[in-house]
N, C-alpha and C positions, 0 to 999 in steps of 0.2 A: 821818962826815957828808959829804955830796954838795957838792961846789961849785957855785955859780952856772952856770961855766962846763962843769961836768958836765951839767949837770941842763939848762942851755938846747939841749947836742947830743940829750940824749934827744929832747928835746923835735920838735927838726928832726925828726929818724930815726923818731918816731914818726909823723909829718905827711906823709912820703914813704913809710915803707915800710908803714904800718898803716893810712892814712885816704887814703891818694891811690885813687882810685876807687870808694872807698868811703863817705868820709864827708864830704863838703865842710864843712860844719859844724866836727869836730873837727880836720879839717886846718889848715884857717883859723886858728882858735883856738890851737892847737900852734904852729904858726908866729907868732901874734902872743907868746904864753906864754916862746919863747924868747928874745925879746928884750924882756920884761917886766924888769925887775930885782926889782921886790916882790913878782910873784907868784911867781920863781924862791927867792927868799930865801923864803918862805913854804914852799914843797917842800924848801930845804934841813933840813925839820925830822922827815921822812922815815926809816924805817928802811933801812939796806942790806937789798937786796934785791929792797926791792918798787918793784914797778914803776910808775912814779910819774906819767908819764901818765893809767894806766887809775884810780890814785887819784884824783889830783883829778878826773878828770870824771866821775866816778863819784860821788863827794861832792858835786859841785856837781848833778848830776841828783838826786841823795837827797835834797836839799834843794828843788830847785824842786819837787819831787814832792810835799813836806810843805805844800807853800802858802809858801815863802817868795815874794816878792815881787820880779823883778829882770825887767828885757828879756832879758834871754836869754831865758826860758820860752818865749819868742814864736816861738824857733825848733826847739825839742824838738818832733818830732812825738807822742809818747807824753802831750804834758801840754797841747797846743793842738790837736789830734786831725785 
């Protein structure tokens, strides 16, 4: 299992080297995610391996796509068009 403090470096590293000029949206998000403590403990429950980033915002866009109900959706361009 990933530690907190594993899981909040992904999180940076993914915000700089995967979303920096690409996606302000998940960069931002990344960067708050790493110094989340509950949403990091939440990822601690993760298998080795997978890449834990592209999980959760993957799951959390699967979800706003089904009609869940949250402010974020306001800033997905696929689901506010």
């Amino acid at each position: 299992m990933l530690t907190k403090e594993v899981l909040s470096q992904r999180f940076s590293t993914f915000a700089e080297n995967e979303c920096k000029g690409s996606s302000e949206l998940y960069q931002f998000l990344a960067l708050e995610i790493a110094q989340d403590d509950d949403l990091l403990e939440l990822c601690t429950n993760t298998l080795n391996g997978q890449p834990v980033p592209n999980l959760l915002f993957g799951a959390v866009h699967y979800l706003l796509l089904r009609g869940n109900e949250h402010k974020l959706k306001d800033f997905y361009p696929s689901i506010v068009g």
